[in-house]
C-alpha positions in Angstrom: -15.4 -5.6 9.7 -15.8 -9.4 10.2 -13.6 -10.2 7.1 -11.0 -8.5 8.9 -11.4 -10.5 12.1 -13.9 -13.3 11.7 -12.6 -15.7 14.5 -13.3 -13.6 17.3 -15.1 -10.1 18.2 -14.4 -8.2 21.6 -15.1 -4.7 23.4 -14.7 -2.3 25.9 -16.8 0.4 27.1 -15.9 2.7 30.2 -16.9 6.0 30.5 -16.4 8.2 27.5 -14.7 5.4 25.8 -15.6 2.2 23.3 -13.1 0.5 22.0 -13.9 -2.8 19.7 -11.8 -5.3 17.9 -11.8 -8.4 15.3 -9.6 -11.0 16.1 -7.6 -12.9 12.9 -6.6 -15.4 15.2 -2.6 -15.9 14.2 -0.7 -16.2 17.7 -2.3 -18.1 20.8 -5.4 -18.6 19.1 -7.0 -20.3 21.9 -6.1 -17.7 24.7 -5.5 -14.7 22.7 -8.8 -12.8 22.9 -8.8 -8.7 22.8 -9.3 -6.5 24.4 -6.2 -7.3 26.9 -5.2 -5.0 29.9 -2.7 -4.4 32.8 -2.8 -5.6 36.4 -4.6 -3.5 37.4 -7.3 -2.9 34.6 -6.9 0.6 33.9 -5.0 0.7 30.7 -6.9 -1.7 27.3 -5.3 -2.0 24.0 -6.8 -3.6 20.6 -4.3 -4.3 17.4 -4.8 -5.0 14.2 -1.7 -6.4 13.0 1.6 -8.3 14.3 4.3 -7.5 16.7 7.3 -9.8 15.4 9.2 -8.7 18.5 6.6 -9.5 21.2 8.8 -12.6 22.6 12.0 -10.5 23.3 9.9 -7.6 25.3 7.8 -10.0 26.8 11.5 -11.3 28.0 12.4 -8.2 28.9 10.0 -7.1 31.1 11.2 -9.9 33.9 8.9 -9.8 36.9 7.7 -6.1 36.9 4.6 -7.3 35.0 2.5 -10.3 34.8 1.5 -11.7 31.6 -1.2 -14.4 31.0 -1.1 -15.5 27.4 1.0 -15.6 24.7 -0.8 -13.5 22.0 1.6 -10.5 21.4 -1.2 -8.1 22.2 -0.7 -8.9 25.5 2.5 -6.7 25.7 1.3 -3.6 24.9 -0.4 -2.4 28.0 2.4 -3.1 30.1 4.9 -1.5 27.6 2.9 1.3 27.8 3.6 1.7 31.3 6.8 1.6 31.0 7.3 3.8 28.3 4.0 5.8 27.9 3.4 7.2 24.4 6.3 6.1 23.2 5.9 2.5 23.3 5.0 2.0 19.6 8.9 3.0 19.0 10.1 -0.2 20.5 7.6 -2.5 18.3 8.6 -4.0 15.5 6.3 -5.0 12.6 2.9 -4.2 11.6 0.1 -2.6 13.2 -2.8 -0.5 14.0 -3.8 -0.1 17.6 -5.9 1.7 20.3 -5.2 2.3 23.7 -6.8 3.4 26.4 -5.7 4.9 29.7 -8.2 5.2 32.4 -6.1 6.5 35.4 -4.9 9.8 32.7 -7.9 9.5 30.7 -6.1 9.2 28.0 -6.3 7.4 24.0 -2.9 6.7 22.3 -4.0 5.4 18.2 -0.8 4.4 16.8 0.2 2.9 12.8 3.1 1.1 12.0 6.1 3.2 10.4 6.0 1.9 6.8 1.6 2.0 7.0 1.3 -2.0 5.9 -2.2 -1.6 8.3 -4.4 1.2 7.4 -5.8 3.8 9.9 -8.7 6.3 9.5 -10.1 8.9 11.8 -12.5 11.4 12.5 -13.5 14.1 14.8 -17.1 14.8 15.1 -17.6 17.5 17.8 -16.2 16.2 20.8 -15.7 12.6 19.9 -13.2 11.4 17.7 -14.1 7.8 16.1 -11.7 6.0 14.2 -11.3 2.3 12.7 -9.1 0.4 10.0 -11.5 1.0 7.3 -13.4 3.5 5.9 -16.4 2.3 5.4 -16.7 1.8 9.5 -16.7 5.3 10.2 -19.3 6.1 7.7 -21.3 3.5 9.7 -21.0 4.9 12.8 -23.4 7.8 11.3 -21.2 10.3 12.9 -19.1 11.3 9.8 -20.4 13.2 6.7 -19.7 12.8 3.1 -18.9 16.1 1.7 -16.1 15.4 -0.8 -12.4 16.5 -0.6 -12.1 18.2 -3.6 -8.1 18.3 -3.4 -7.9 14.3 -2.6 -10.1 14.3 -6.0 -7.8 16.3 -8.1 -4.7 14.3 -6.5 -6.7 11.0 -7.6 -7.2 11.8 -10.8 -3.1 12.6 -11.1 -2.0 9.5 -9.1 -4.4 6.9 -9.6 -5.0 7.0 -5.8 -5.8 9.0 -2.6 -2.6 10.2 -0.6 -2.5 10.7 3.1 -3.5 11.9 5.4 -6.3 13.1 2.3 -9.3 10.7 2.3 -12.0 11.1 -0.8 -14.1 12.8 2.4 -13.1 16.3 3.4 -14.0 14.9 7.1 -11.6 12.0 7.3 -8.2 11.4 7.5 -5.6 8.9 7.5 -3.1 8.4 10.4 0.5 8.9 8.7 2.9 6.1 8.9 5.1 6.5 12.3 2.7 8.7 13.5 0.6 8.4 16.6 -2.8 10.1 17.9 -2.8 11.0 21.1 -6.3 12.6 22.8 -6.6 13.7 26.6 -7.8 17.1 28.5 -5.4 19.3 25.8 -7.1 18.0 22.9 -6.2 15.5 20.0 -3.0 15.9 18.4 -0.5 13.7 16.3 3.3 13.0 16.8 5.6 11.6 14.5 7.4 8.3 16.3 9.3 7.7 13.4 10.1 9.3 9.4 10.9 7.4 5.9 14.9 7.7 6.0 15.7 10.3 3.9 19.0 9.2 1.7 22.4 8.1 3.3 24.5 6.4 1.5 27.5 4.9 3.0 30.9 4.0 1.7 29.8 0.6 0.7 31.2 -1.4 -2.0 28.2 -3.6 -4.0 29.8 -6.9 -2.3 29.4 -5.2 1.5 26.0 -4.0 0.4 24.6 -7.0 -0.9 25.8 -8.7 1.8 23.8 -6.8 4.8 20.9 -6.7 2.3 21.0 -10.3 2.1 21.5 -10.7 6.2 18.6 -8.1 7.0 16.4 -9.7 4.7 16.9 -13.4 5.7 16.3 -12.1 9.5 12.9 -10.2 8.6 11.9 -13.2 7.0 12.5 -15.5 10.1 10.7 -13.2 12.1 7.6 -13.4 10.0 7.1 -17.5 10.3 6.0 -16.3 13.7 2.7 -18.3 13.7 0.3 -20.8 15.3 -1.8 -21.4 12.5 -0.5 -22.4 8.3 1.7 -20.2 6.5 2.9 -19.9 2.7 4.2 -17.4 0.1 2.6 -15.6 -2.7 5.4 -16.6 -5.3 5.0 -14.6 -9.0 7.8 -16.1 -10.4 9.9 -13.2 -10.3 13.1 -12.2 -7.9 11.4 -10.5 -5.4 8.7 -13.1 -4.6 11.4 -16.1 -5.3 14.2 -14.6 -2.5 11.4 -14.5 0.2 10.4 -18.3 -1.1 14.4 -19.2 -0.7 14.7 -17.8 2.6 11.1 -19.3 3.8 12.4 -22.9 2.5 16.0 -22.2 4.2 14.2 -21.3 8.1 11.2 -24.0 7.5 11.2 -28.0 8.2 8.3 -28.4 6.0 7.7 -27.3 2.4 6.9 -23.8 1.6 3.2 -23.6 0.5 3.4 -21.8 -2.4 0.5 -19.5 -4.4 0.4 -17.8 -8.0 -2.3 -16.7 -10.3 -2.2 -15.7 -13.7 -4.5 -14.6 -17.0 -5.1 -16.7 -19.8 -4.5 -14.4 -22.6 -1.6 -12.6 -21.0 0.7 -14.2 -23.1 4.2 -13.6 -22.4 3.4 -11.6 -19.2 1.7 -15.0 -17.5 4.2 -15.5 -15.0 2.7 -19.4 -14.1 5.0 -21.1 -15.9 7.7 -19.1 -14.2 6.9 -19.1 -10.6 5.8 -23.4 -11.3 10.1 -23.4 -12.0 10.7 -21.8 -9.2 8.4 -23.8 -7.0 9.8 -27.0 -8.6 13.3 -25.8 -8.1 12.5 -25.6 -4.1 10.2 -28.4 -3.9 7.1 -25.9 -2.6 3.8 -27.1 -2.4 2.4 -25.4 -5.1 -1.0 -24.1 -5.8 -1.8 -21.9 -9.1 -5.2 -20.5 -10.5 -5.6 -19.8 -14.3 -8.2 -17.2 -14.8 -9.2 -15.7 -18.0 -10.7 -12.1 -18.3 -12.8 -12.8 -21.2 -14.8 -15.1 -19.4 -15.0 -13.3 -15.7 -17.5 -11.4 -15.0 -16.8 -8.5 -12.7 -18.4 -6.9 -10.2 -17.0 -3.7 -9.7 -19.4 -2.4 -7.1 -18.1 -5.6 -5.1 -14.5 -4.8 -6.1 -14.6 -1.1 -4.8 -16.5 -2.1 -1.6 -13.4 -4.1 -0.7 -11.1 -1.1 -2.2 -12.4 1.2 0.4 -11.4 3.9 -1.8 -11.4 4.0 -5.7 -7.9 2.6 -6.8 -7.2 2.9 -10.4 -5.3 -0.1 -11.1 -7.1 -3.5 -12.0 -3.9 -5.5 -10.3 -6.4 -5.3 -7.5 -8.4 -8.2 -9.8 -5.7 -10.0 -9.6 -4.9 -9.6 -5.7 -7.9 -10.5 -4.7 -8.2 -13.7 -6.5 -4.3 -14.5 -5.6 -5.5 -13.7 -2.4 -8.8 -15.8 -1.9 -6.6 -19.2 -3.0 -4.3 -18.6 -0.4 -6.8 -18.1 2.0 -8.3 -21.5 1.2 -4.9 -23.4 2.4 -3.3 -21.1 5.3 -4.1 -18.2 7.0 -0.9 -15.9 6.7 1.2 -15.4 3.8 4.4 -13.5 2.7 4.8 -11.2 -0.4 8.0 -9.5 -1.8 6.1 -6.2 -1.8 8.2 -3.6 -2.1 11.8 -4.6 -3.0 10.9 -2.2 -6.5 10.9 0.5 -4.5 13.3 0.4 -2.2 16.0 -0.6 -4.6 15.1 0.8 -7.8 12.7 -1.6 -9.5 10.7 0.3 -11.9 11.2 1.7 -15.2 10.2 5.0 -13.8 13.8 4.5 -11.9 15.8 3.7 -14.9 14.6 7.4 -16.3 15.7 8.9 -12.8 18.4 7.2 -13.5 18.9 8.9 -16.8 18.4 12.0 -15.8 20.9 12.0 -13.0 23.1 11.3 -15.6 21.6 14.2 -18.1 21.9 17.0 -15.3 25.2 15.8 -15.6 26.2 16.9 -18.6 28.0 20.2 -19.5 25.2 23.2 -19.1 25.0 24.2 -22.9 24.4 20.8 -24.0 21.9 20.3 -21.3 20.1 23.4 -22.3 19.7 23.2 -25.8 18.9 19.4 -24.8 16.2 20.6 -23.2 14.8 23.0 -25.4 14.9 20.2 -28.2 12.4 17.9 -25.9 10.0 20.7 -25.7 9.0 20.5 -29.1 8.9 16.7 -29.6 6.6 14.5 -30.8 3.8 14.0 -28.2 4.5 10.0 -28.6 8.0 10.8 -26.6 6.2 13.5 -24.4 6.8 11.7 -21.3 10.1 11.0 -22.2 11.0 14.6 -22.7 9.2 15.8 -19.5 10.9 13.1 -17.7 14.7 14.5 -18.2 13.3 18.3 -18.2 11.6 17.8 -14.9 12.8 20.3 -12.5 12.6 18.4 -9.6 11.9 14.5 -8.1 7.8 16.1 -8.2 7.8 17.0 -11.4 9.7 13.9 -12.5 6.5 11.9 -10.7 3.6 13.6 -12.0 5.8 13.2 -15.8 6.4 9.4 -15.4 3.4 7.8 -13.0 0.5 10.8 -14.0 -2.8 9.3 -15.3 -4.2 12.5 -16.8 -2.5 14.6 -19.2 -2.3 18.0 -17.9 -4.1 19.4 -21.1 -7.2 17.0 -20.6 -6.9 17.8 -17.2 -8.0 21.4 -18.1 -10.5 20.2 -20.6 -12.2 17.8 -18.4 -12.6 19.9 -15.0 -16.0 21.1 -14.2 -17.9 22.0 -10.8 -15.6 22.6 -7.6 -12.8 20.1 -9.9 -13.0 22.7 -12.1 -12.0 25.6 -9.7 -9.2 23.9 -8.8 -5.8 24.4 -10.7 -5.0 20.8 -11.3 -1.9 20.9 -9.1 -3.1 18.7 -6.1 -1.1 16.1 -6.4 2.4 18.0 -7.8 1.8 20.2 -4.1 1.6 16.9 -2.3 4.2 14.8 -3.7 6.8 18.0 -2.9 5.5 18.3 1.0 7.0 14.5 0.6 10.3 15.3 -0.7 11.7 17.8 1.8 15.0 19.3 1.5 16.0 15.9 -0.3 19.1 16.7 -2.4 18.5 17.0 -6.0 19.9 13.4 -7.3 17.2 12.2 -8.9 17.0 8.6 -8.0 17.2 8.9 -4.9 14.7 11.5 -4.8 12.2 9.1 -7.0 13.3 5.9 -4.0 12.3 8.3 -1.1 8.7 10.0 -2.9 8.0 5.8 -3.8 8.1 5.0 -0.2 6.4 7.7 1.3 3.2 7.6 -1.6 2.7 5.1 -4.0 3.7 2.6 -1.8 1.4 3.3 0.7 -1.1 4.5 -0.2 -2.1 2.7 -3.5 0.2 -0.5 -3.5 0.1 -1.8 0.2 -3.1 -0.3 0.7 -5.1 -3.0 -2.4 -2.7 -5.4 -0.5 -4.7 -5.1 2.6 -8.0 -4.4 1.7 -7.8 -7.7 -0.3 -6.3 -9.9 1.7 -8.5 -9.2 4.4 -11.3 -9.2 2.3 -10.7 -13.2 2.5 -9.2 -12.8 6.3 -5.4 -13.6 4.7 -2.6 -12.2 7.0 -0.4 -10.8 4.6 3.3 -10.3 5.7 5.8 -8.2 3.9 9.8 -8.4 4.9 11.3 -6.1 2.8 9.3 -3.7 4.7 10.8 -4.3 7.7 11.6 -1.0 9.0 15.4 -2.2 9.5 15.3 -3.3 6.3 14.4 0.1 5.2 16.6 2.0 7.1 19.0 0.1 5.8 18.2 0.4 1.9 18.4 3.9 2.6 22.3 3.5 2.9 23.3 1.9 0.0 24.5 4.1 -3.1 22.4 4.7 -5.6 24.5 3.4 -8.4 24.2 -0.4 -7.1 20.8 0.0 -7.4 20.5 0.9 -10.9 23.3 0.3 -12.9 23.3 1.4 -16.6 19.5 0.1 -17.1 19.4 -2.9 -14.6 16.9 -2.4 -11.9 17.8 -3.7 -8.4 21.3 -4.8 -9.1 22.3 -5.0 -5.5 19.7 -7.5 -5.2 20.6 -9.6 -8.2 23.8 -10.0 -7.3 23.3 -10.7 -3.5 21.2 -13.6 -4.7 23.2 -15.3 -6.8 23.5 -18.8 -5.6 20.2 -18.7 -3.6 17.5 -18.4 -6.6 17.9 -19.9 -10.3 19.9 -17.2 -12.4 17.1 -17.5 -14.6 14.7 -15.9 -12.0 17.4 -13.1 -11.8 17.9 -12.7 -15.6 14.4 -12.7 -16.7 12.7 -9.3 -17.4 10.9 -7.3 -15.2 6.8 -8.1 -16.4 5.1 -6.7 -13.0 2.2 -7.7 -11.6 -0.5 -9.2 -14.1 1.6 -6.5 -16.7 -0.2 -6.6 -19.8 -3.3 -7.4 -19.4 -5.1 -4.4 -18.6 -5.9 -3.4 -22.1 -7.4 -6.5 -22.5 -9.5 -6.6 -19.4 -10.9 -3.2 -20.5 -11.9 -4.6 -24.3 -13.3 -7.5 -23.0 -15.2 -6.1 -20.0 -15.5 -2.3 -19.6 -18.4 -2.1 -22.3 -20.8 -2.6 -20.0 -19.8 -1.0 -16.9 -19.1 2.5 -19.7 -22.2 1.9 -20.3 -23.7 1.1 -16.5 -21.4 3.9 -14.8 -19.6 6.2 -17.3 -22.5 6.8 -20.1 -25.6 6.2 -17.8 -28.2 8.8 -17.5 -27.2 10.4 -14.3 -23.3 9.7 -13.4 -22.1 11.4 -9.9 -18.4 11.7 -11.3 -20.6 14.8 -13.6 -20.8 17.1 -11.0 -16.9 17.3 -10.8 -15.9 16.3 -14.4 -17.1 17.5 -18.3 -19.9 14.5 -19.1 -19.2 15.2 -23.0 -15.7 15.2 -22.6 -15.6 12.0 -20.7 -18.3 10.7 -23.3 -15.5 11.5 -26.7 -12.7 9.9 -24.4 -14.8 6.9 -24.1 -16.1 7.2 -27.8 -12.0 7.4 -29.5 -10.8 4.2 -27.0 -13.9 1.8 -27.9 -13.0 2.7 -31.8 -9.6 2.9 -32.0 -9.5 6.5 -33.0 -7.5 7.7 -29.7 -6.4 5.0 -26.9 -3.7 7.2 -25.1 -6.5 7.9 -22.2 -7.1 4.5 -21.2 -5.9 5.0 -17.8 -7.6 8.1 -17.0 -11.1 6.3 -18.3 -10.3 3.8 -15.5 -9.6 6.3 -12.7 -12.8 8.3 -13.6 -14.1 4.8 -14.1 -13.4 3.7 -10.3 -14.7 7.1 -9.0 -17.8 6.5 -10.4 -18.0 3.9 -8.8 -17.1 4.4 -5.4 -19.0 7.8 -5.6 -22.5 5.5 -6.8 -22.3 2.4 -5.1 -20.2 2.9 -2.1 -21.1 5.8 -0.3 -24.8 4.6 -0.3 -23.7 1.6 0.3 -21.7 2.7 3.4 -24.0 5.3 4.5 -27.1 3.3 4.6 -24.9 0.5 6.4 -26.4 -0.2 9.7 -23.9 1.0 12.8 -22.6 -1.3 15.7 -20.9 -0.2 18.2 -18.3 -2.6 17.6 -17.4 -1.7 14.3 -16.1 1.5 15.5 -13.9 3.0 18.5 -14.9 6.5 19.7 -13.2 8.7 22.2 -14.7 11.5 23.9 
């Protein structure tokens, strides 16, 4: 894990415990080594992360404890004894961390509440190992690599593994807001905090925008907490452009500024944009041209960095955004996820529509509904959006990579004893007793799953792959909380997306940042990636003599899918050819990869 931490390396071994860390040095980078413990020396902590509150309950504390440094770290011990267990509720910000307690022989392994730092974990008879990546369990040697046929079917729906589900039947994920606690009755986990459900208050679109706009500009100040260079990954849209106006507004020096783009994108090559909106607040800009049709890409690399297959090639992108960053600072702020806590996504314009739909007088709706179910296949979605039953249903009908019918076709081995519904039985463990208004039902499944587990987790894995800090204030868990409140209908208004945003910005970004439509990251160019590239890895992973993704899906199946895209015949399965393309992957080169790894202690933390 030296990407993750290449600045420093530290451990701790007592009996029945290890615990190791890489240090990203960000705060106190001369004094800030880990592992840090009490007084006393009976309680260690590592984190991976930041604690943008570390100054006020290092304040706090007063004299009951004595503190040597400055690196945030530091206050974790002592806020564990003061508040045991509990002490990740009184952080704020982002993190993984381990702690140990020698006096109650004790572990506490806690994640962050929105899950912006990953966490995996294991049990293995009587030790449980975990780390922030996969791959460092497998190294320990103690984990197997028997496949979680579920988490398979779910990836094949989603495009991604949800949590606590791992591809291995023998892993999990920590949940956001969740901690792991293991002493003499066992391991369990608590939940320290939950995704707000819902609330919204009696707010007009002024009052909201206005303590949108005052959250957000105090999560960004927070997050210049640094010793070392920071900037902003600015796409040229609002999201990016409102964390760029608040950086420039709370800074003395310019805002370093980063954007990448594809050549034959067209349209959807945001460059020119974000080069406006650097201009327009005097940023010092850096931009990267790249162009697909000259790239050559190593997906074995690219999934190795993944930890997981992900079936979106905006990970391409990331990681190249994310490497020229890393060659001018060493922490950076994104607007991820504004779309989906306010309603960004076209998906949410159809949530939209069929809140309005299940409006309408029950006749009409029914024989609305039995219309759609004899449509044209080219509306299919459509229909299924606004005859979904529920939020779930609405997912799997708007986000699904796999038609249901090819599902069925394709399904062979262990995937094929398996009804398909995987992900449709996860996604409604997510939604609860959530009312039946279907945006907000569509808000609260986006936080909770997509979110995390595909669009924060790339984030990560490819930041750090080039040892970027990557910092994210609209996920400020105040800021959250917070979106939860306002009323649906200022978020999407007729079919504009994050209206309460728009207009809280006005005034504070370009109106033509706030006008221009929605494009998405590297939107566009996905289709043209796969023309130009995917020939030969169809031919190196999907049509080669022995693929592993055969023993769970139909090889001549896959093989007509393939054969209909490459001539034009049938292109409607492009996106399930690149999730079946990334498993193949991740099933061929990773898990050997992984498994043949060699396995320092350091690289793992293990609890007996």
């Amino acid at each position: 894990m030296t990407h993750r931490g290449p600045n420093d390396r530290g451990t701790y071994t007592a009996n029945g415990v290890a615990m190791g860390v890489r240090r990203l040095s960000i705060i106190d980078v001369a004094d800030g080594h880990q592992p840090v413990s009490n007084e006393d020396g009976d309680i260690w902590c590592v984190q991976n992360g930041e604690l943008y509150n570390h100054e006020d309950i290092r304040a706090g504390f007063s004299r009951r404890h004595q503190l040597h440094t400055h690196c945030d770290t530091e206050i974790l011990p002592h806020l564990y004894e003061d508040f045991g267990t509990a002490f990740p509720e009184h952080l704020r910000g982002k993190f993984g961390i381990a702690l140990w307690d020698g006096r109650e022989r004790r572990a506490v392994i806690a994640r962050d509440r929105l899950g912006v730092k990953p966490l995996y974990y294991a049990q293995a008879g009587d030790v449980l190992v975990f780390a922030s990546e996969l791959k460092s369990l497998l190294a320990s040697g103690l984990v197997g690599t028997e496949l979680d046929y579920e988490a398979i079917d779910a990836y094949l729906t989603l495009g991604f593994v949800p949590g606590p589900l791992t591809p291995l039947s023998s892993v999990r994920k920590l949940m956001p807001g969740h901690r792991l606690v293991v002493d003499s009755s066992g391991v369990r986990t608590e939940q320290y905090w939950a995704y707000p459900e819902p609330a919204p208050a009696e707010l007009s679109l002024e009052e909201a925008g206005e303590r949108l706009l005052a959250s957000l500009d105090e999560a960004v100040r927070l997050r210049l907490m640094s010793d070392v260079p920071l900037g902003a990954m600015l796409s040229g849209g609002i999201d990016s452009s409102v964390v760029v106006a608040l950086m420039a507004r709370n800074m003395t020096e310019p805002v370093k500024t980063f954007s990448v783009g594809f050549a034959e994108a067209g349209d959807s090559n945001e460059l020119a944009d974000a080069r406006f909106v650097a201009r327009h607040f005097g940023t010092d800009h850096h931009e990267l041209e790249l162009s697909f049709a000259e790239q050559r890409v190593d997906l074995a690399d690219l999934v190795w960095s993944m930890d997981e297959p992900i079936a979106d090639l905006s990970t391409l992108g990331f990681l190249a955004l994310s490497q020229l960053a890393a060659s001018e600072v060493t922490v950076a702020l994104s607007g991820q996820g504004a779309d989906e806590l306010l309603g960004g996504y076209r998906k949410h314009r159809a949530a939209a529509m069929a809140g309005r739909w299940s409006r309408l007088p029950g006749p009409l709706r029914a024989a609305g509904n039995g219309a759609l179910r004899f449509a044209p296949e080219r509306i299919g979605r459509a229909s299924r959006t606004l005859a979904a039953a529920d939020p779930a249903e609405r997912l799997v009908a708007t986000s699904g990579l796999i038609d249901p019918g090819v599902r069925a076709e394709l399904g062979s081995g262990h995937l094929g004893d398996l009804d398909g519904s995987a992900a449709l039985r996860l996604i409604r463990e997510r939604l609860g007793d959530v009312g039946p208004d279907p945006l907000p039902g569509a808000l609260y499944l986006d936080g909770q799953l997509g979110l995390v587990d595909h669009l924060l987790h790339y984030f990560d894995r490819a930041s750090m792959a080039h040892s970027l800090e990557v910092r994210v204030p609209f996920l400020d868990h105040h800021v959250v909380e917070l979106c939860a409140t306002i009323p649906p209908r200022h978020k999407v208004r007729g079919l504009d997306t994050k209206h309460v945003l728009k207009q809280a910005v006005r005034g504070l970004i370009p109106d033509r940042v706030i006008d221009r439509p929605k494009v998405g990251f590297f939107h566009g160019v996905v289709d043209g990636w796969f023309r130009a590239q995917a020939r030969g890895a169809i031919s190196d992973y999907l049509l080669g003599p022995e693929p592993r993704y055969a023993e769970l899906l139909d090889r001549n199946g896959i093989e007509r899918l393939v054969t209909r895209q490459l001539d034009g015949t049938d292109t409607r399965h492009a996106r399930t050819l690149l999730s079946v393309l990334m498993l193949e992957v991740w099933l061929s080169t990773y898990l050997p990869r992984a498994t043949e790894a060699p396995a320092p202690a350091r690289e793992v933390v293990t609890v007996r």
